[in-house]
C-alpha positions as CSV (number, residue, x, y, z in Angstrom):
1,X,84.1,44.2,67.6
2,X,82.4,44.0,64.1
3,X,79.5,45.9,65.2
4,X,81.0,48.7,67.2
5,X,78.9,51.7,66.9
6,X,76.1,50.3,65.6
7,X,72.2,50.0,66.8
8,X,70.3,46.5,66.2
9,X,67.1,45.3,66.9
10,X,66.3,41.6,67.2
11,X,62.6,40.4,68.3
12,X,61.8,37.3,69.7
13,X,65.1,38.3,72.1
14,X,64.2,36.8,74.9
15,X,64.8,32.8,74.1
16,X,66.0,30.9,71.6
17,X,67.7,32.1,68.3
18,X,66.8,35.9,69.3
19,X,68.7,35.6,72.6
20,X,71.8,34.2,71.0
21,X,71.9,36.2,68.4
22,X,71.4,39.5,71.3
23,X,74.0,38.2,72.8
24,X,76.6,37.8,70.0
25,X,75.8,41.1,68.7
26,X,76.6,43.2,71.9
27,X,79.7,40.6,72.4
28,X,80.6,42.4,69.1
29,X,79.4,45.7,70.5
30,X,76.4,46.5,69.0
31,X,73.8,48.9,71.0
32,X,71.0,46.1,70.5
33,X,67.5,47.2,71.6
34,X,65.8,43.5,72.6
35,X,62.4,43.4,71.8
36,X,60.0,39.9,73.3
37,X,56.7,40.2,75.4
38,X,58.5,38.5,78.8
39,X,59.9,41.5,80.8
40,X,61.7,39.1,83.5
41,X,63.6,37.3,80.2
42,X,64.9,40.5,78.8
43,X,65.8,41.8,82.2
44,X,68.2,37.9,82.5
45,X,69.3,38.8,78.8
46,X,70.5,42.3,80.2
47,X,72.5,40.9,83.7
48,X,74.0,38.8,81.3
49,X,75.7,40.8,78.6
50,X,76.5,43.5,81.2
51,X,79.8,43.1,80.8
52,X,80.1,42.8,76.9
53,X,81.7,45.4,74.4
54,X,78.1,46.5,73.6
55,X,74.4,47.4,75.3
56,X,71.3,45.7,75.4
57,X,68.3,47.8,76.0
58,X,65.5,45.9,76.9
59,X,62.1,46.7,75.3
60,X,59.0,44.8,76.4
61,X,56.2,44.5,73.7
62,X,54.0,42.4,71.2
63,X,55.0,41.9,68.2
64,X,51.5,41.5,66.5
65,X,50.4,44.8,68.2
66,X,51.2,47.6,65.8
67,X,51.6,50.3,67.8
68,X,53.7,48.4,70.0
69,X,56.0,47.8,66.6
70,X,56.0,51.8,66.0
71,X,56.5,52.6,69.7
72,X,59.9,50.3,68.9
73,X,60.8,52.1,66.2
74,X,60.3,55.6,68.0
75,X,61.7,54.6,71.1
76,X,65.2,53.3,69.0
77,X,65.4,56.3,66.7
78,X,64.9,58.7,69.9
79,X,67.4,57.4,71.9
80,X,70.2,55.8,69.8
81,X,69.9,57.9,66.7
82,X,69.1,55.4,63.8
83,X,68.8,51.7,63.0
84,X,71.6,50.1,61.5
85,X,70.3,46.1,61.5
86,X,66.9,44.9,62.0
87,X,66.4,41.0,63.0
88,X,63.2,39.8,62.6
89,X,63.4,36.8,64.2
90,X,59.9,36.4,66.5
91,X,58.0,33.4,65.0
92,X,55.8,30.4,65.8
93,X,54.8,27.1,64.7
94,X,51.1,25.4,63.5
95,X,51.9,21.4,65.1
96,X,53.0,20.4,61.5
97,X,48.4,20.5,61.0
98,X,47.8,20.1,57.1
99,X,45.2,22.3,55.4
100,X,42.5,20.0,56.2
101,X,43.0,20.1,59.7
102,X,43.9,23.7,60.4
103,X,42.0,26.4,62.0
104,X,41.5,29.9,61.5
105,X,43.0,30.6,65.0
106,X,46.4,28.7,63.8
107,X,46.4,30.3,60.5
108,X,46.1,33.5,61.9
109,X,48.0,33.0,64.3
110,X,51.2,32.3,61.7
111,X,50.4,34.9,59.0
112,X,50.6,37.5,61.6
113,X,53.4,36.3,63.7
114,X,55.3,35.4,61.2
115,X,54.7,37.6,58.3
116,X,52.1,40.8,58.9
117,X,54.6,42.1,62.0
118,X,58.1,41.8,59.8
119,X,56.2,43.4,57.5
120,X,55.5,46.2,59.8
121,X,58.8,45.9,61.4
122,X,60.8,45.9,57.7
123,X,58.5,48.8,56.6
124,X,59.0,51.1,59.8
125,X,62.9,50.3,59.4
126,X,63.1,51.3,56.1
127,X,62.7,55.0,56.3
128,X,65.9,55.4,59.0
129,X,67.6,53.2,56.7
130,X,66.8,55.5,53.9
131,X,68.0,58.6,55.8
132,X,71.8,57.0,56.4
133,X,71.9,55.1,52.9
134,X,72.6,51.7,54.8
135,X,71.0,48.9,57.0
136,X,71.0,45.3,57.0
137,X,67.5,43.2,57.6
138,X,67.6,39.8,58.7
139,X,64.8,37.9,58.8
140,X,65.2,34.6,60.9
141,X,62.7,32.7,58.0
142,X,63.0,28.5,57.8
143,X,63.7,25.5,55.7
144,X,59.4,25.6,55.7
145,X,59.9,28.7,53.1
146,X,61.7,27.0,50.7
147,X,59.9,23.7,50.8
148,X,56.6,22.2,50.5
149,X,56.8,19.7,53.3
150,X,58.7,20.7,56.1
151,X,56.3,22.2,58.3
152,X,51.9,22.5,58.8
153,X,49.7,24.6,56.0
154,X,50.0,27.9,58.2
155,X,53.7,27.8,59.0
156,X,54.8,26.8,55.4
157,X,52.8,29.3,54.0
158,X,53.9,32.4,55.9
159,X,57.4,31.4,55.6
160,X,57.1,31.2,52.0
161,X,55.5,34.9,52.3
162,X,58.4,36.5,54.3
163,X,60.7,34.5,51.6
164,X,59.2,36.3,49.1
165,X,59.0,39.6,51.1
166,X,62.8,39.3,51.9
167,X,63.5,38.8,48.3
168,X,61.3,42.0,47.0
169,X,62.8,44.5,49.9
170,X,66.4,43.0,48.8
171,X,65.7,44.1,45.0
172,X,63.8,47.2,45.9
173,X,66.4,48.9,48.2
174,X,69.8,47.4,47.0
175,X,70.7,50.5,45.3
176,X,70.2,52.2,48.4
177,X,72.5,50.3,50.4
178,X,70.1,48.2,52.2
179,X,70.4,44.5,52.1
180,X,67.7,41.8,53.6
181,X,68.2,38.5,53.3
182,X,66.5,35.7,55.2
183,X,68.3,32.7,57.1
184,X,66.2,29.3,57.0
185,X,67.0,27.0,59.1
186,X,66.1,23.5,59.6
187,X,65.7,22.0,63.5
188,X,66.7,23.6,65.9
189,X,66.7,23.0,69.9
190,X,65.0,26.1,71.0
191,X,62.1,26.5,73.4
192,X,59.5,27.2,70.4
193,X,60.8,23.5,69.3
194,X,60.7,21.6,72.8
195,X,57.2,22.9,73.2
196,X,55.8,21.9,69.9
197,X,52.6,19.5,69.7
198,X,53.3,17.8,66.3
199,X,50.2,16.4,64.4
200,X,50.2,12.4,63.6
201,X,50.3,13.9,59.9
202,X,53.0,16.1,59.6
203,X,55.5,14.8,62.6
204,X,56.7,11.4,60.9
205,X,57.7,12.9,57.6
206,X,59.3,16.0,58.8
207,X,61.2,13.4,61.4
208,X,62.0,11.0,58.7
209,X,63.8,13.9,56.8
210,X,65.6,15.6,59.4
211,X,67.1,12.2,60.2
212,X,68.0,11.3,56.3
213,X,69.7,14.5,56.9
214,X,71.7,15.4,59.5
215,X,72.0,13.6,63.0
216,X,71.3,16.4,65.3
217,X,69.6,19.9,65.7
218,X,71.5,22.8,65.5
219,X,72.2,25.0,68.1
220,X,70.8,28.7,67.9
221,X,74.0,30.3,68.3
222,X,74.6,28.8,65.2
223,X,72.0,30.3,63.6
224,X,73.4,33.4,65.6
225,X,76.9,33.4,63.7
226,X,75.0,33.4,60.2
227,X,73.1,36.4,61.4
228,X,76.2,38.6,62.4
229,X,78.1,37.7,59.4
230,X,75.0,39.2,57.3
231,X,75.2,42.3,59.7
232,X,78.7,43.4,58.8
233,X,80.3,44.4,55.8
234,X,82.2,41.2,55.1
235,X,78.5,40.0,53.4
236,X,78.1,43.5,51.5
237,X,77.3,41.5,48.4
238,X,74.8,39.4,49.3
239,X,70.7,40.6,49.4
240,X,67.9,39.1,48.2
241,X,69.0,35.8,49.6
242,X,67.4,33.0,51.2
243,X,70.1,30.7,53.5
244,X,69.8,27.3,54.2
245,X,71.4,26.9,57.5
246,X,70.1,23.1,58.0
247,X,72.6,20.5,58.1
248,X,71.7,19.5,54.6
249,X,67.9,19.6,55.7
250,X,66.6,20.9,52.2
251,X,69.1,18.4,50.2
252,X,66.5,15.5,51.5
């Protein structure tokens, strides 16, 4: 129960990290309000935390839509009084394409998905946050933001943006008892990573190094136990920080 009584929202709920991490927070008995664009996931995510500690509250929407983010934040305020922890862990990948070989739809694509909407999502946070003193942003970022070739031109690049955005908000609004702090991991066997179309380019090297470096993918509720230790007290002193959760994935 180290999140009785409080309110989290995690995007991207409905598979993968997001869904674990849903799931361990209302285990702990969190009031989480599960944001993803697949109404029929959420609804499975609900029937099957129904008889945890806590509550999720399904919320159908797109994350690149902003008034879809702002209905969120409305809808979570209105009906469970504040935001405690905000996960921003919605995301996609390029296909590992270099600059050369990327288009404007992929980099789009990745700059919104993975940067413009936490920026939206951090921003509209923030004020509740402000209001009780407190909160705790997570931002599900990758081993792509801290290196150079880990991932495609698109994907690196916005990860290295919400990097740098976690690291700003964490200096800007320490002193006001918010933390947000960023979690990169390396592979992991989710349904964004089963799906992926690698390039010839990028897909060898990025292979070559998760193999150097650990001899499996992790497994998002992992990732998930990272997330709820930075949503509880016991991590008070950490913010501004960017966590390798890789298996030794940015050693290589």
């Amino acid at each position: 129960m180290k999140l009785e009584g409080k309110v989290a929202i995690v995007t991207g709920a409905s598979s993968g990290m997001g869904n674990a991490i849903a799931k361990l927070y209302a285990k702990e008995g969190a009031t989480v309000v599960a944001f993803a664009r697949r109404k029929e996931r959420l609804d499975e995510l609900v029937a099957q935390t129904a008889n945890e500690a806590g509550t999720v509250v399904p919320f159908v929407g797109d994350l690149c839509i902003k008034e879809d983010v702002e209905n969120l934040m409305d809808f979570t305020i209105k009906n469970h009084g504040g935001i405690d922890i905000l996960v921003n862990n919605a995301g996609v990948l390029d296909d590992f394409l270099p600059a050369a070989e990327v288009t404007d739809e992929v980099w789009d694509k990745c700059i919104q998905t993975n940067l413009t909407s936490v920026m939206w999502t951090t921003r509209a946070a923030l004020e509740p946050m402000l209001e009780k003193k407190a909160g705790s942003i997570i931002v599900i970022a990758s081993a792509g933001g801290l290196m150079g070739g880990r991932a495609g031109a698109a994907y690196t690049a916005s990860k290295h943006g919400v990097v740098g955005l976690v690291k700003n908000t964490g200096f800007m609004y320490g002193r006001s008892g918010i933390r947000c702090n960023a979690i990169c991991p390396g592979g992991v066997a989710t349904e964004i990573s089963a799906n992926m179309r690698p390039s010839a380019f990028g897909y060898g090297r990025v292979g070559d190094a998760i193999t150097a470096t650990t001899s499996r993918l992790a497994e998002a509720s992992e990732i998930a136990s990272v997330a709820l230790f930075l949503a509880t007290d016991e991590a008070i002193n950490i913010n501004g920080a960017a966590i390798p959760v890789d298996g030794g994935f940015v050693a290589f």
